[in-house]
C-alpha positions as CSV (number, residue, x, y, z in Angstrom):
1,X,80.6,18.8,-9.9
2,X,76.7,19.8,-9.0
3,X,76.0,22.3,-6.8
4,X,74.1,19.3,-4.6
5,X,77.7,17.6,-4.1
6,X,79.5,20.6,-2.1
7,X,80.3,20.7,1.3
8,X,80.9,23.5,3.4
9,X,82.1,22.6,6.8
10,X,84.9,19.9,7.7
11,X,84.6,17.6,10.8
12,X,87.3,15.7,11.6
13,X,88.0,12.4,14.1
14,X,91.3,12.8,16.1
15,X,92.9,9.7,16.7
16,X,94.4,9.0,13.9
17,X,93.7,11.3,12.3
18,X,95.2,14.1,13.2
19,X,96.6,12.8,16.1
20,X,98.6,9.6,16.3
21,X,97.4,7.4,19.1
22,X,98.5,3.7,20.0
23,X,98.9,2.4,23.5
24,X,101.8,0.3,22.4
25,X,103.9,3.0,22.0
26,X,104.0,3.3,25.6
27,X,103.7,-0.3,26.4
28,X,106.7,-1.0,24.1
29,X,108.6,0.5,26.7
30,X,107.1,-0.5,29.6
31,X,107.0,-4.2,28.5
32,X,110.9,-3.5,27.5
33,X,110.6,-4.7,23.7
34,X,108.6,-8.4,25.0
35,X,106.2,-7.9,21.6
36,X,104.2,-10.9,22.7
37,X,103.6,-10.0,26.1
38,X,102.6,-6.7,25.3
39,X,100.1,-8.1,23.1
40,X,98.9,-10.2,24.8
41,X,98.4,-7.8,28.2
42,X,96.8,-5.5,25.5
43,X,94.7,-8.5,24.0
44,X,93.0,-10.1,27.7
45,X,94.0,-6.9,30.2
46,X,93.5,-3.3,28.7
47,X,91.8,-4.7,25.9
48,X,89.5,-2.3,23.5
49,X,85.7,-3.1,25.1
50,X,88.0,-1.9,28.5
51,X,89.6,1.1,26.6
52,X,86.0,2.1,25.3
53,X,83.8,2.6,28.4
54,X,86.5,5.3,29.4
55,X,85.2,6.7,26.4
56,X,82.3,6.2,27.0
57,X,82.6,8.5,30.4
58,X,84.2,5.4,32.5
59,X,86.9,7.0,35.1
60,X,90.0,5.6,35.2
61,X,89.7,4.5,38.7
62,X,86.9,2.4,38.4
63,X,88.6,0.9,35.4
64,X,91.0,0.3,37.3
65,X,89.3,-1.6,39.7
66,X,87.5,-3.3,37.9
67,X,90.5,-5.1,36.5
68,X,91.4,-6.1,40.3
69,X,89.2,-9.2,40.6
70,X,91.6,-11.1,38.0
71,X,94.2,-9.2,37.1
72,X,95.6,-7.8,40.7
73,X,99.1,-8.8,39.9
74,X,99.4,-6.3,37.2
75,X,98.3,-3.0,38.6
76,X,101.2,-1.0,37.5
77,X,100.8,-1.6,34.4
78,X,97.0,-0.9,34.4
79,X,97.6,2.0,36.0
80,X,100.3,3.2,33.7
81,X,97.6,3.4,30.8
82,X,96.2,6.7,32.7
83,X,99.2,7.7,34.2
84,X,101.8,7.9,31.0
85,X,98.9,8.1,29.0
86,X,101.1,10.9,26.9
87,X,103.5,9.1,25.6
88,X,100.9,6.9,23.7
89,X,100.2,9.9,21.4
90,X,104.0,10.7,20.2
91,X,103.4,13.2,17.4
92,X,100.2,14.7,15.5
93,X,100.0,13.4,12.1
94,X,101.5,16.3,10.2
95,X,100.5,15.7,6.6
96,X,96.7,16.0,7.6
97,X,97.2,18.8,9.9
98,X,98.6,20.7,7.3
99,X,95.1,20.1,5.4
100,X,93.6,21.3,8.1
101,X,95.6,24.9,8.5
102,X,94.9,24.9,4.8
103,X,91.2,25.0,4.7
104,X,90.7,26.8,8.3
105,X,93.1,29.7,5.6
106,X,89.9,29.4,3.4
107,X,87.4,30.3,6.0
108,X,86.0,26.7,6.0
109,X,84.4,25.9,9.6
110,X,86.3,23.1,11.0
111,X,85.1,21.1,13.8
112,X,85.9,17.8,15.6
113,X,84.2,14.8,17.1
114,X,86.1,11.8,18.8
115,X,85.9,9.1,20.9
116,X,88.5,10.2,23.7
117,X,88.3,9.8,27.9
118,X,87.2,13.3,29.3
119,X,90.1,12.6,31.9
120,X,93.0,12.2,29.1
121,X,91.8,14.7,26.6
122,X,92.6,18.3,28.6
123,X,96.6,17.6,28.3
124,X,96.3,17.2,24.8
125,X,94.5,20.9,24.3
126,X,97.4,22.3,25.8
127,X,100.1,20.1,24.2
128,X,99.1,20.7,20.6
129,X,98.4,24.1,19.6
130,X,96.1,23.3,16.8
131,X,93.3,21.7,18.9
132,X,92.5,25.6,19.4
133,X,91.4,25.9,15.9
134,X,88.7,24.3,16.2
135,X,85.2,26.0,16.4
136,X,83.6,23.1,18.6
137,X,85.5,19.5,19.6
138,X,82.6,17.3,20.9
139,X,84.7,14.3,23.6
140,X,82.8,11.0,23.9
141,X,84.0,10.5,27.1
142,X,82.2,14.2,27.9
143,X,78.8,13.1,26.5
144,X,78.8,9.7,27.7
145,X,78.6,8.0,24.2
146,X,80.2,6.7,21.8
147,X,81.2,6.6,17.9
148,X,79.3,5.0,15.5
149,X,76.4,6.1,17.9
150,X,74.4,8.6,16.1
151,X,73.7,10.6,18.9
152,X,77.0,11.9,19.4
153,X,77.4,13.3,15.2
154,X,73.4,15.1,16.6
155,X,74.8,16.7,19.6
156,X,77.6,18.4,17.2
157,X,75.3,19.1,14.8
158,X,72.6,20.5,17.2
159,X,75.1,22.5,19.3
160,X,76.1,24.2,16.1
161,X,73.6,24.7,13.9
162,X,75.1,22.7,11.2
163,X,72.9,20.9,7.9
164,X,73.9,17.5,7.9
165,X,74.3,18.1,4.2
166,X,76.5,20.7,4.5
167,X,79.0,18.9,6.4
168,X,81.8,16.0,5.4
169,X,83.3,13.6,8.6
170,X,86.8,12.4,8.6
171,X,87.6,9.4,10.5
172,X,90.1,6.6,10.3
173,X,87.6,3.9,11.0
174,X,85.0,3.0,8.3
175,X,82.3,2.0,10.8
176,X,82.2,5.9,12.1
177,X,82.2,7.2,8.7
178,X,79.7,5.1,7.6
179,X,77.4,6.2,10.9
180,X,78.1,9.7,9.7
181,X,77.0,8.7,5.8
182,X,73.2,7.6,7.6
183,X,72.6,11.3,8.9
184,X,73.7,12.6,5.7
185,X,76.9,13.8,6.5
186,X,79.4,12.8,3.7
187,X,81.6,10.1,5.6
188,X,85.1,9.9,4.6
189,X,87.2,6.9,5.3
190,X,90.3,8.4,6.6
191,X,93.7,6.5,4.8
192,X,96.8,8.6,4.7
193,X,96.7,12.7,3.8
194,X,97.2,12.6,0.3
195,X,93.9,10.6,-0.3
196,X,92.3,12.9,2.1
197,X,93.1,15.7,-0.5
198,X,91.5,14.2,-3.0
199,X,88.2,13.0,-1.2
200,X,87.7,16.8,0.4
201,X,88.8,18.2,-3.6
202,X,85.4,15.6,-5.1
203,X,82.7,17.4,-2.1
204,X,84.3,21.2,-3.1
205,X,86.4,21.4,-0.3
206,X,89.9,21.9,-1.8
């Protein structure tokens, strides 16, 4: 391996990533087991373009209300995606968290970047202890845009000094790692833990 092709510093995405994060495993329950009408609440109410502007620095009570005009009837439920917004992320995803305490061992600067709701992303500081590991976690929902944006990789990157081409990205969707690829971050296409291991091994980071 060339000298050209190591990396030195490891960002990683959250959502699953590290973190595993789906609103049906709180809607499961709320929509006691009735598969199709959670999907299909998830599919034309809290949909993912609604989901995102949170992200995108959205509160959740204008989201909220902006649901009302059509979808009244079903407050609670919008509602519940704020309020019980913990039991949508049931566990961290241990196999890559152990990669992580592995190369934070080695002295290798980690650092994070997701697309998260400034509103929902405090509890899960506190909840899981290895969020504190990180040397800098930039929140969409805190910067007001979005992944694949570019400007939300430059604001990590100019906040910490970091070469682009010192750096790999981790993140579960392709699109995000490919934004990261066009600033000349290495992108990595996050599938499972044990491929992980061998895409950080093939940039030096073992």
């Amino acid at each position: 391996m060339s000298s050209s092709t190591r990396r030195s510093v490891a960002i990683f995405d959250l959502g699953g990533v590290l973190l595993e994060w789906n609103p049906r495993h709180l809607y499961r329950k709320v929509f006691a087991g009735d598969e199709k009408a959670m999907e299909h609440f998830l599919a034309t109410v809290c949909t993912v373009e609604w989901n995102e502007a949170q992200d995108a620095g959205r509160r959740f009570a204008e989201a909220t209300e902006a649901l009302m005009p059509l979808h009244a009837d079903k407050r609670a439920l919008i509602e519940a995606w704020s309020a019980r917004f913990d039991e949508m992320v049931p566990s961290a995803i241990d196999g890559t968290v152990a990669i992580l305490s592995e190369i934070r061992d080695r002295g290798v600067p980690i650092y994070a970047i997701s697309n998260w709701s400034s509103e929902t992303f405090p509890p899960m500081r506190q909840r899981f202890e290895f969020l504190t590991w990180f040397r800098d976690i930039v929140i969409s929902g805190d910067e007001r845009v979005i992944k694949p944006d570019p400007r939300i990789f430059s604001a990590l990157l100019a906040r910490n000094a970091i070469a682009p081409e010192s750096a790999v990205f981790i993140d579960d969707d392709p699109r995000n790692a490919a934004a990261a690829s066009a600033l000349g971050i290495h992108g990595i296409h996050f599938r499972g833990p044990d491929e992980l291991r061998r895409d950080l091994a093939a940039v030096g980071i073992p």
